[in-house]
C-alpha positions in Angstrom: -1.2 28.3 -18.3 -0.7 24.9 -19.9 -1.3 24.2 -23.8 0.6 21.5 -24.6 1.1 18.5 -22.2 3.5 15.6 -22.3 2.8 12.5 -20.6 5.2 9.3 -20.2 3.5 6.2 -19.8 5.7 3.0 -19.4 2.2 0.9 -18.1 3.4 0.7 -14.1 0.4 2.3 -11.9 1.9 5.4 -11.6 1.9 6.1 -15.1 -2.0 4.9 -15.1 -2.2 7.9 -12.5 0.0 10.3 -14.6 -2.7 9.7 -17.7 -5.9 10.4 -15.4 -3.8 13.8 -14.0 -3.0 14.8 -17.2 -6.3 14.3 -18.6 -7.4 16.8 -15.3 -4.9 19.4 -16.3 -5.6 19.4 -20.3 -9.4 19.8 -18.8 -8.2 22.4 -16.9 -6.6 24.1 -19.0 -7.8 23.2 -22.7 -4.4 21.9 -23.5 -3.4 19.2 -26.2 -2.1 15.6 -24.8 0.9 14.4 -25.7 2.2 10.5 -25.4 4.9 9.2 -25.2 6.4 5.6 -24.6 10.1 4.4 -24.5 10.3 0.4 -24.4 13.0 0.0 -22.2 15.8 -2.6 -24.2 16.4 -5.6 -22.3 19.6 -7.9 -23.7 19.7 -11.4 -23.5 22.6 -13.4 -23.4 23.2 -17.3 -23.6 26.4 -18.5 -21.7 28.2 -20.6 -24.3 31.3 -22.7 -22.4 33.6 -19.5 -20.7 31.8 -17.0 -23.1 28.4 -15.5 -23.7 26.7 -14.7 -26.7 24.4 -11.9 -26.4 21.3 -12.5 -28.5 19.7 -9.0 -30.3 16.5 -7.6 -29.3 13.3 -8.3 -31.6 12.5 -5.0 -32.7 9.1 -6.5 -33.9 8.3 -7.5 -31.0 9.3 -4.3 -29.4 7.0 -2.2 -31.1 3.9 -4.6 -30.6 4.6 -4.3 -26.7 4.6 -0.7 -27.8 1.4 -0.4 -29.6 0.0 -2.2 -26.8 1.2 0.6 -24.2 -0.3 3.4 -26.0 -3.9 1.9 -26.8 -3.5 1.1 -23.0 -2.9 4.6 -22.7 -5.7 5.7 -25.3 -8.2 3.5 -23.0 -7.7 5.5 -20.3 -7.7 8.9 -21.3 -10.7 7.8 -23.6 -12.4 6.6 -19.8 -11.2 10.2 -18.9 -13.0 11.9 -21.7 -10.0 12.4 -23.6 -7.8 11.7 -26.8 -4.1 12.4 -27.4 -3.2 14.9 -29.9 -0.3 12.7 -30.6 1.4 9.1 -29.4 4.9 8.1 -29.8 7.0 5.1 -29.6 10.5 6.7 -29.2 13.8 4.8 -28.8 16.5 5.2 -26.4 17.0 5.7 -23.4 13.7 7.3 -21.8 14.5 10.3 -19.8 16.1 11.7 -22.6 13.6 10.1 -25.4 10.6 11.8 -23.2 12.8 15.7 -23.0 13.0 15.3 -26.6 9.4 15.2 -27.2 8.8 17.4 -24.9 10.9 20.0 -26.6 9.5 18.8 -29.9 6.4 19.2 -29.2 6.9 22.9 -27.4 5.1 21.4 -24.0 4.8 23.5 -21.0 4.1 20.7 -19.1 5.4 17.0 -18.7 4.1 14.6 -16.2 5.1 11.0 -15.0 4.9 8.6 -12.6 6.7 9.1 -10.0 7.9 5.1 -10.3 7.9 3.2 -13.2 8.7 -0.4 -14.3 12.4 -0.1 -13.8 12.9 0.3 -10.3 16.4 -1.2 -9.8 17.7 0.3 -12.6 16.4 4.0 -10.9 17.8 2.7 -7.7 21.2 2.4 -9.4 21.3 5.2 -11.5 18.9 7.8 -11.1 14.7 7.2 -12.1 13.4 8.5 -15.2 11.0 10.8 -13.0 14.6 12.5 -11.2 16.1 12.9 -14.4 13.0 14.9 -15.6 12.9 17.2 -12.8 16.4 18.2 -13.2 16.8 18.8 -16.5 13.2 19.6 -18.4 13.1 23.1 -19.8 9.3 23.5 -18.6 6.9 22.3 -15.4 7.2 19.0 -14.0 4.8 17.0 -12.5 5.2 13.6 -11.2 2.5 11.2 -9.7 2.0 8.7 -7.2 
């Protein structure tokens, strides 16, 4: 049913449960694991008198918290038995970062935590998870 699987990890809990479900489903169903992490860009801004000056983000130091995400990931679907087919570090913002691996990669299946790290922002606008569901062109599965 499945062959190729996506899975978003961000490092929150849930995400550590959406690695050990997909690792059951790619067992399952002798699929690939795909994944996928989108550091979310936090600005920084000095107030400076009646302005601000908005300091750029270190993209170094981006893709170190990065690499540390997905050998976080790695540990954990290696403690499941498993290794990913593929890991990315993708820019932007990450529901649409994550449906553009997915469709990349051809996956039949994508699965998430059901919350991740950046639970105000989902309470504002939507959660990475929501956005998933409603728009992905394949299966869905999120995890709490």
């Amino acid at each position: 049913m499945f062959k190729d699987i996506v899975v978003a990890f961000d490092g929150s809990k849930h995400a550590e449960a959406a690695i050990l479900t997909a690792c059951d489903m790619a067992d399952r169903y002798s699929a690939k694991l795909h994944v996928v992490h989108v550091p979310e860009l936090h600005d920084q801004a000095i107030a400076v008198g009646a302005s601000a000056v908005v300091l750029p983000v270190d993209e170094e130091a981006l893709q170190e918290s990065g690499q540390t995400m997905i050998k976080r990931a790695e540990q954990l679907a290696k403690g499941a038995g498993h290794t990913f087919s593929s890991t990315d570090i993708l820019p932007g913002a990450p529901g649409d970062a994550i449906l553009a691996s997915a469709t990349e990669k051809g996956a039949d299946l994508i699965v998430s935590g059901r919350r991740g790290h950046g639970q105000l922002k989902g309470i504002l606008m939507g959660s990475v998870s929501q956005k998933l569901a409603s728009s992905a062109d394949c299966a869905v599965l999120t995890v709490k």
